[in-house]
C-alpha positions in Angstrom: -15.4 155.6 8.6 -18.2 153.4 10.1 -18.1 149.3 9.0 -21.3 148.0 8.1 -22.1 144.1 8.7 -21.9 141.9 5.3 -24.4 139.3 5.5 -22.0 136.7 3.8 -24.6 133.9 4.0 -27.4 135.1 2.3 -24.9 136.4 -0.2 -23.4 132.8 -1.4 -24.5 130.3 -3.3 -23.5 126.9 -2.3 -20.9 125.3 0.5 -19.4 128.1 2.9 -15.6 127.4 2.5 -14.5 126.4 5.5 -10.9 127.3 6.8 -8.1 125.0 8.3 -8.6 122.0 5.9 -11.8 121.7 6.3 -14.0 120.3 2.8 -17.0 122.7 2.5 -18.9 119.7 1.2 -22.4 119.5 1.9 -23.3 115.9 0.8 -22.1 112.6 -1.3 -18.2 112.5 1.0 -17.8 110.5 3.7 -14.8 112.0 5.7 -11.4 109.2 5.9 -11.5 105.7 5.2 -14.8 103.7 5.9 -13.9 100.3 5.1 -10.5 98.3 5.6 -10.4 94.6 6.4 -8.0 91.8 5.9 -8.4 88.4 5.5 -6.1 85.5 5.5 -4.9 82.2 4.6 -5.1 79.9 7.6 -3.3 77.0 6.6 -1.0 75.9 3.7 -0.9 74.2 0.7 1.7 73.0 -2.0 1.1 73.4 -5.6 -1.0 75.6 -7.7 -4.3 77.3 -6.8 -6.5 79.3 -9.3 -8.2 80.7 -7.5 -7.3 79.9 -3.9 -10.8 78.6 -2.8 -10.3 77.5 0.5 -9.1 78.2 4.3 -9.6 81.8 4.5 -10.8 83.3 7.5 -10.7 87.5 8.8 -7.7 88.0 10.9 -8.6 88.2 14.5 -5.3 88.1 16.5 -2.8 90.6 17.9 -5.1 93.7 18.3 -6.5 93.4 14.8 -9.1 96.0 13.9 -11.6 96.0 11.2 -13.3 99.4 9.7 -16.9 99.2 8.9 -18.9 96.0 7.7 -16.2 94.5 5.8 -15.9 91.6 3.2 -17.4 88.4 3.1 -16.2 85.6 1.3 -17.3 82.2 -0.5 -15.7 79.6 -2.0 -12.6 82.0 -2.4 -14.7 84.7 -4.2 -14.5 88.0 -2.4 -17.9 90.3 -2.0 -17.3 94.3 -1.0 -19.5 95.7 1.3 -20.2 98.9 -0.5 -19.6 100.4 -4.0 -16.4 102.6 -4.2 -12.8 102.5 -5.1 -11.0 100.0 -3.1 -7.3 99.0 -2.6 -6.8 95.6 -2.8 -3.2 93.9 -1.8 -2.5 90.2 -1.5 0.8 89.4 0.0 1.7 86.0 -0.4 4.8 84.0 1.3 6.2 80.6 -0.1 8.9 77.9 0.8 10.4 75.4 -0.3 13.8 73.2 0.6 15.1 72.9 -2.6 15.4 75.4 -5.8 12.5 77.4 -7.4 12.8 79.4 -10.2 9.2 81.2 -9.9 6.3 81.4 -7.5 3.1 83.7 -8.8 0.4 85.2 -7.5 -2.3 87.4 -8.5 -5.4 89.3 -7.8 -8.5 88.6 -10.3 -11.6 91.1 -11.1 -14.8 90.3 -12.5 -17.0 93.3 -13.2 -20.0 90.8 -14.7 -19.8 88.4 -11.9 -18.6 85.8 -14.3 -15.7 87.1 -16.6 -12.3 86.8 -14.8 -9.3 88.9 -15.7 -6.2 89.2 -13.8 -5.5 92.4 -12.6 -2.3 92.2 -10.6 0.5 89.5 -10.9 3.9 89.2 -9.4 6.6 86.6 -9.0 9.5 85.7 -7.1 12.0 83.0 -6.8 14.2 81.1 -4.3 17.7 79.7 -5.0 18.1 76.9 -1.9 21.4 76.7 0.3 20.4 73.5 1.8 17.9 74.6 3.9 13.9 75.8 4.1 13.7 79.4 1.8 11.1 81.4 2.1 10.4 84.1 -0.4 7.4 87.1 0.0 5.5 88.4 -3.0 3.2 91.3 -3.5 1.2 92.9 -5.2 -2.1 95.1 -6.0 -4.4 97.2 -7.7 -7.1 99.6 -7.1 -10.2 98.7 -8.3 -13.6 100.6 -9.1 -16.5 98.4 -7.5 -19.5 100.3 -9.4 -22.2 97.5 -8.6 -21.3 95.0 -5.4 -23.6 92.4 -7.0 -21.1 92.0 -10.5 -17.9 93.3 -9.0 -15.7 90.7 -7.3 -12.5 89.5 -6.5 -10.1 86.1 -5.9 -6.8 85.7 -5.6 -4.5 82.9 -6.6 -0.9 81.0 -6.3 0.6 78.9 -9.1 4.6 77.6 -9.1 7.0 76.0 -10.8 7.9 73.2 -8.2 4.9 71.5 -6.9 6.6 71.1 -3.8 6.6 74.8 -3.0 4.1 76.0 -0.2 2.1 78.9 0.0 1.9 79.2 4.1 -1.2 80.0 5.6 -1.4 80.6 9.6 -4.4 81.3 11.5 -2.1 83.0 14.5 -0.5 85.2 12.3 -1.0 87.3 8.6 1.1 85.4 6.8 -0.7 85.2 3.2 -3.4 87.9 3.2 -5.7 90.1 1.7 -5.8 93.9 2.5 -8.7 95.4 1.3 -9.1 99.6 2.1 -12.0 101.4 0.5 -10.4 104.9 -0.4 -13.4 106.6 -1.8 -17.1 106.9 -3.4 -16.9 105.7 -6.5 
């Protein structure tokens, strides 16, 4: 029995599959992660902030590397670079010498550039043994950034002691803003 040759690509329509993993897309995907920046607070502050406005700057110590054109910020109101779906993360560290029973945070979303709603809170709380405590808070969302013009975010810090700090450093991420764009929109 003789084989004959199959001309397989004049007999398919669309993308060729392609073996091991490969995505047989032919447009519209852009292959792994194409944005992921992080920006941080670079000094401290005691009492509330809604939003935090001030003292942010990109984190630029310790080997820290930025994907693509990244965020820019005013005023405390973050701008994305591109449309997509992003994962945002704001990690937040307090102290306070003394007793606390909550410290919040939260990430903010307009999707009319005007209209803010939260969409990610969390708290913690410190009970003092004499000294300095410091207590770490997280938390995030993923949101769909359809238009970069109307789609924004801020971030912001209230407590229940005024004298609790939210530490900023500009050596070192300690409260900060991960933001990783994970897809088209």
């Amino acid at each position: 029995m003789a084989l004959s040759k199959i001309d397989v690509a004049n007999m398919l329509t669309g993308a060729t599959p392609v073996a091991n993993g490969g995505t047989a897309l032919t447009s519209g995907f852009a292959n792994g992660v194409t944005v992921a920046d992080v920006w941080r607070l670079s000094s401290s502050f005691a009492g509330d902030a809604t939003p935090i406005t001030s003292n942010w700057e990109r984190a630029d110590t310790d080997g820290y590397g930025q994907l693509g054109t990244g965020m820019t910020e005013s005023s405390g109101i973050f701008t994305f670079p591109s449309t997509g779906i992003y994962k945002i993360k704001f990690t937040a560290t307090h102290y306070l010498n003394g007793d606390t029973y909550w410290n919040n945070i939260g990430i903010d979303t307009t999707t009319d550039n005007s209209s803010y709603n939260t969409a990610s809170d969390a708290l913690d709380g410190s009970k003092s043994a004499g000294d300095t405590t410091y207590c770490n808070t997280v938390c995030e969302c993923i949101f769909d950034v359809t238009n970069v013009s109307t789609h924004k975010v801020r971030v912001k810090s209230s407590v229940q002691n005024n004298n609790s700090t939210t530490y900023g450093d500009s050596n070192a991420n300690t409260t900060f803003i991960t933001f990783i764009r994970l897809g088209d929109t």
